[in-house]
N, C-alpha and C positions, 0 to 999 in steps of 0.2 A: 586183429581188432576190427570192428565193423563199429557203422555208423548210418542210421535208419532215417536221418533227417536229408531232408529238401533244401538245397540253397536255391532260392532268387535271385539277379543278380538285373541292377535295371538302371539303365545308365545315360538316359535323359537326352535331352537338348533341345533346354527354352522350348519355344511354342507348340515343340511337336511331343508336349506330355502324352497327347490322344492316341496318339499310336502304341505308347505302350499300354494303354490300360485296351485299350482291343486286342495288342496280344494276349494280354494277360487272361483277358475273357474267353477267347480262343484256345488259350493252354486249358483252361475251366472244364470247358465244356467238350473238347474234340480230345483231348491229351489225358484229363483227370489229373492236373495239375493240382498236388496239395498245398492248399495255404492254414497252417493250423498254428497256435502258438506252441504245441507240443512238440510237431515235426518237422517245422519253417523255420530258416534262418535268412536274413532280409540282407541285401546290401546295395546301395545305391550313393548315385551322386549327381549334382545338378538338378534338371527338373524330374530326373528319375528318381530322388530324394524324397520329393514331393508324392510322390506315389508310394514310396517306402512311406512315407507317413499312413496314408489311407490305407493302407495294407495292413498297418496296423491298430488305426481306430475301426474298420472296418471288416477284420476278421478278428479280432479280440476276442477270448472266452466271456467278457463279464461285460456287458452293455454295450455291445459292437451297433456303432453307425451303419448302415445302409448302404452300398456301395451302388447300387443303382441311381438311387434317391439321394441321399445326402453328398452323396462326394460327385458322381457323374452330372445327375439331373441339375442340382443345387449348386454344384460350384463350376464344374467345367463346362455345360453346355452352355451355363451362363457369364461367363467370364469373356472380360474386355481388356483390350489394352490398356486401359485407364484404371482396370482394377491391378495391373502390373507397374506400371510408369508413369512418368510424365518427364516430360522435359525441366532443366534446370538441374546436371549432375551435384554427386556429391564426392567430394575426395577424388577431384578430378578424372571421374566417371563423367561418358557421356547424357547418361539417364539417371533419373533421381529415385527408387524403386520403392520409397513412402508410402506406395499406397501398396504394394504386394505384402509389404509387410502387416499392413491392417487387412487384406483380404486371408495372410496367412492366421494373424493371430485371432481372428473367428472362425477359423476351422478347428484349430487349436482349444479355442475354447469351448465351442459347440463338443468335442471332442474329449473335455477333461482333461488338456497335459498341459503342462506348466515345462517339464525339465522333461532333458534325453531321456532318464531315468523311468519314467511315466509310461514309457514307449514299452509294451509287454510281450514284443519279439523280441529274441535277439537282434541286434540290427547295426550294422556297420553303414556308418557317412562320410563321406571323404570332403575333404576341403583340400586349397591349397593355400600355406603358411606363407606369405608375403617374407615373413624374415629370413626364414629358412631356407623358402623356396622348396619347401617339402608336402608330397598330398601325404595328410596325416588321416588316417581310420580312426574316429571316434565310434569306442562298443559300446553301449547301455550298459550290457552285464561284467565291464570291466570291476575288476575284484577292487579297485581303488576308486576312484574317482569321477570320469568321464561320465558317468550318470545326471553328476549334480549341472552341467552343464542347462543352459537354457536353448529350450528348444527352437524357440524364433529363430534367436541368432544362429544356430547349426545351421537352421536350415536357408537362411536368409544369404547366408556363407558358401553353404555349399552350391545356391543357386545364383551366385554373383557372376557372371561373367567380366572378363579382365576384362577393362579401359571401358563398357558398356555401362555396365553396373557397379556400382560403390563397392568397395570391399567393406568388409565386415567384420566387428570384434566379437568374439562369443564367449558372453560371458557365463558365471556359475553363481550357487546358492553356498558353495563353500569353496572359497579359495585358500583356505590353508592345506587343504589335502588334492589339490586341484592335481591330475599329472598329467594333460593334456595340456599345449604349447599355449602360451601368449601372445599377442601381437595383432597381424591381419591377414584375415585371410577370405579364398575367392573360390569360383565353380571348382569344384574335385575332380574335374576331367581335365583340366587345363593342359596340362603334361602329358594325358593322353589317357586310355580307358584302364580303369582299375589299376593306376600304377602302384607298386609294391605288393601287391594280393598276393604272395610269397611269403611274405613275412608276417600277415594278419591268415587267408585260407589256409595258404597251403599250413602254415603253421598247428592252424586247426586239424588238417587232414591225418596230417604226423601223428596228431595226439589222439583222436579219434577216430581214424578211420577214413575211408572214402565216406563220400555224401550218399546217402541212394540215388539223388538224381540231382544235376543243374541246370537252370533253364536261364539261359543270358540273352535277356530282351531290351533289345535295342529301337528307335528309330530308323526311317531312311537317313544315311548318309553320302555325302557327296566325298568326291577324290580333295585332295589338299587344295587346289587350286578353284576347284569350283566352290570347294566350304568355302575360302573368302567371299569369291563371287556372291555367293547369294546372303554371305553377312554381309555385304559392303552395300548391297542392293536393299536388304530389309532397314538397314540406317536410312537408307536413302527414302526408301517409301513411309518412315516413321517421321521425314523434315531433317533428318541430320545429314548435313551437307558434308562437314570435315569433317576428318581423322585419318588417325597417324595409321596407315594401309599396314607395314610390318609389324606393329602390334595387334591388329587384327587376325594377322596370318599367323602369328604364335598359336592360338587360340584355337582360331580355326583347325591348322595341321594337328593339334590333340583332339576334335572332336571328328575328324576327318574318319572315312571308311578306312584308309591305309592304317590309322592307329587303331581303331576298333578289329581289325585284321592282325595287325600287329599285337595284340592282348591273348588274341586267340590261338596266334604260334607261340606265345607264350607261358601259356598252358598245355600247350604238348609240349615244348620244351621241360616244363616241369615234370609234366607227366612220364616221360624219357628215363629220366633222372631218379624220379622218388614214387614213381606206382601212380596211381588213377586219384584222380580228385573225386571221382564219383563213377557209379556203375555205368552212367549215361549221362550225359552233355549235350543240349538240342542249344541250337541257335534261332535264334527269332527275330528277324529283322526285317519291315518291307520294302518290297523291290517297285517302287511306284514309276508310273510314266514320269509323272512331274511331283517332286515334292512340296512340302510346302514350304511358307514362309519360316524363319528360326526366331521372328519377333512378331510375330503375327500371332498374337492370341485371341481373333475373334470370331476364329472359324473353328474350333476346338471336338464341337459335336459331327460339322462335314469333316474332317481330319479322319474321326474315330470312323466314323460310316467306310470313307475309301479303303482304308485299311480291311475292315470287316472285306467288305465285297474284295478285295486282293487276296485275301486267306483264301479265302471260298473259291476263285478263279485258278488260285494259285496253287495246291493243299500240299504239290509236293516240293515244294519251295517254302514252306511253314514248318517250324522244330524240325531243324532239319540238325542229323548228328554233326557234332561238332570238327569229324576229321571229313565228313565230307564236304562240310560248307565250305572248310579250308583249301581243301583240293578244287570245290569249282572255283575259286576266286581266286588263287595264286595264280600269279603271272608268270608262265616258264621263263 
């Protein structure tokens, strides 16, 4: 059985959205990265959610937004910390995140989506279930229910980070057929990248086939230790003096480069096991001198620039295959 689509795979974190939409640009133009609603399949989480959105008002077959213009020019190069935060948490979050959700729901609306359902990729979002303690995959084209979901809140959820930001309920337009979890829930990488893609891709793979290609694009990340570091340092230059440092470190170690490493032996592990997830697997992460800020969203358009010029300095450290990237970066 073969399988002729494209998965994306784009997995965020807070301020440094810009890095991935330069890779993304990069895969465009250097790679012939397909984004179509025909032969793309989306999946993301955290502020790479947020890109799985644009990804899909902006390569849409029937009235696609601009992605230069409407989502780059218009929203990211103009975006401020003040259109994400303010101080005065909620639900015993550090940050109160009121106004990202009005800066989300006029992209939303500029955009035409109301519900997940609206979303005309297929498209997988992860959150994680506070009751459960589980990262749950919401699909659009789920044969029951997860469509009717409302799209703010997915996405409002899926971009909360723990003890920073509010967690979030996400509600529907029909709850009697609802089959996605209740309760509350936070960032989908919390636990760490793409946890269970097993039981949602590979699943998929089983039934259809390998992918023709993946392209899993990432941010720069730091080791466990230094992830804190520069979240405890970005509180700090945001006015937040306290907090609880091992709740921090939770969060941090899932968005750390050791977990985003850790995902990627976990698909040659699968791969080992049940055959190829795709004919080819590029990794896309940059290797910057200094990265930047993970709350810092006012340098959004110099972010995407550095990146740009890293590619281009860089070209054979850019989609690089997936068993090699693993090999330069395991530690004997």
């Amino acid at each position: 059985m073969s399988n002729n689509k494209n998965l994306i795979m784009v997995t965020g974190a807070a301020a440094r959205i810009s890095q991935e939409v330069a890779c993304i640009d990069k895969l465009r133009s250097e790679k012939g990265m397909r984004i179509s609603q025909k032969d793309t399949i989306l999946a993301g989480f955290s502020s790479g959610s947020v890109n799985l959105l644009a990804l899909n008002s902006c390569f849409r077959d029937n009235a696609p937004l601009n992605w230069d213009t409407d989502y780059k020019a218009n929203l990211l190069w103009t975006l401020t910390n003040d259109q994400i935060f303010k101080h005065g948490g909620l639900h015993l979050s550090l940050l109160n995140t009121d106004p990202f959700r009005d800066t989300l729901n006029g992209f939303l609306a500029k955009a035409g989506l109301s519900t997940f359902g609206d979303l005309p990729f297929e498209s997988y979002v992860l959150t994680l279930s506070d009751h459960a303690h589980n990262t749950e995959w919401a699909n659009n084209f789920e044969s029951t229910n997860q469509g009717a979901l409302i799209a703010s809140d997915l996405f409002m959820a899926s971009t909360a980070i723990p003890v920073i930001f509010p967690w979030q309920k996400i509600g529907d337009t029909n709850s009697s057929l609802r089959n996605f979890p209740k309760g509350h829930f936070s960032d989908g990488g919390t636990k760490g990248q793409f946890i269970n893609f097993e039981d949602t891709i590979g699943a998929y793979v089983l039934e259809n086939g390998p992918f023709e290609s993946i392209d899993i694009i990432s941010p720069m990340r730091e080791s466990g230790t230094d992830a804190q570091a520069e979240l405890e340092e970005g509180l700090k230059a945001i006015g937040i003096k306290e907090f609880v440092k091992d709740k921090l470190g939770n969060f941090a170690a899932g968005h750390s480069f050791g977990a985003f490493l850790t995902f990627l032996e976990a698909i040659q592990a699968w791969q080992a096991k049940n055959g190829p997830l795709a004919h080819s697997i590029s990794v896309n992460i940059p290797e910057l001198a200094k990265n930047f800020g993970i709350l810092d969203f006012n340098v959004e358009q110099a972010e995407y620039n550095l990146v740009i010029d890293w590619i281009d300095a860089n070209p054979n450290d850019f989609a690089v295959p997936l068993d090699e990237f693993v090999s330069r970066h395991q530690i004997a």
